[in-house]
C-alpha positions in Angstrom: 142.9 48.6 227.5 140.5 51.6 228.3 139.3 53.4 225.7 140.4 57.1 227.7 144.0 55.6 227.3 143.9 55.3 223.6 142.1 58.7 223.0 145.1 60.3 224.9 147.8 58.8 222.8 146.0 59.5 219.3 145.3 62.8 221.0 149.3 63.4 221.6 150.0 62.5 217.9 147.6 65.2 216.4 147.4 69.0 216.8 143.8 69.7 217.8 142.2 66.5 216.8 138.9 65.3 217.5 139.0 61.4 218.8 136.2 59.3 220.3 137.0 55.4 220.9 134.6 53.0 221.3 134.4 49.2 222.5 132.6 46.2 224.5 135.0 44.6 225.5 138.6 46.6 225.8 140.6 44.9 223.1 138.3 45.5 219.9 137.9 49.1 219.4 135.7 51.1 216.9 137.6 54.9 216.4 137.0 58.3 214.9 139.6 60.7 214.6 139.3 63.7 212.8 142.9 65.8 211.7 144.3 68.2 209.4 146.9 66.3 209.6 144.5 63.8 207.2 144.5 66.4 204.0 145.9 65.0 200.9 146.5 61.4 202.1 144.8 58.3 201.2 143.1 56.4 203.9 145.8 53.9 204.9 148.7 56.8 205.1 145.9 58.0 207.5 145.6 55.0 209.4 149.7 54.6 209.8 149.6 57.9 211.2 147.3 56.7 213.9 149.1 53.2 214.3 152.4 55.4 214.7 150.5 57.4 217.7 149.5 53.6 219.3 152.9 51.7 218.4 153.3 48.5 219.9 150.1 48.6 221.3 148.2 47.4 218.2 148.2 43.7 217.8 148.4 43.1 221.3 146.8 45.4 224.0 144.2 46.4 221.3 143.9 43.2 219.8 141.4 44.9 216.7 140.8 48.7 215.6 138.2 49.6 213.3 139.2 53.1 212.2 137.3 56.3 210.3 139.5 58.9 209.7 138.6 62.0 208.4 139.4 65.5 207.3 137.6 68.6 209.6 135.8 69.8 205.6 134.9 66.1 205.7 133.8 65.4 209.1 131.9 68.6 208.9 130.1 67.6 205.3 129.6 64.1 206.8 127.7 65.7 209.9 125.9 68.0 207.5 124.4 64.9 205.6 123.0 63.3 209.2 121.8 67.0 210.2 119.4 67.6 207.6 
């Protein structure tokens, strides 16, 4: 599956995320999304919210899914720590 495909559908489950997908081979990916939506929730309510976006999709079409999902404060203090 392309990796454009799967930023679009996490992009339709989130208001003004941020999303970048990565892979080799189209069926193990590597993502970032960054959300408000993430504030307050522990990582895997986080990553249910983005299985919810990618339904029956995971365990077939994308095969694997490493996820980092993060807050805008800490997507912005994470890219302040490479920055300086």
């Amino acid at each position: 599956m392309d990796p454009v495909e799967i930023t679009r559908l996490i992009e339709a489950g989130f208001d003004n995320a941020v999303v970048k997908i990565v892979s080799d081979d189209n069926t193990h990916y590597q993502a970032l999304v960054v959300a408000a939506e993430f504030e307050g929730k522990r990582p895997l309510a986080r990553h249910q919210l983005i299985y919810r976006c990618l339904g029956a999709l995971m365990g077939n079409e994308i095969h694997a899914m490493s996820i980092t999902a993060l807050t805008p404060a800490e997507w912005q203090a994470r890219s302040g720590e490479t920055d300086g």
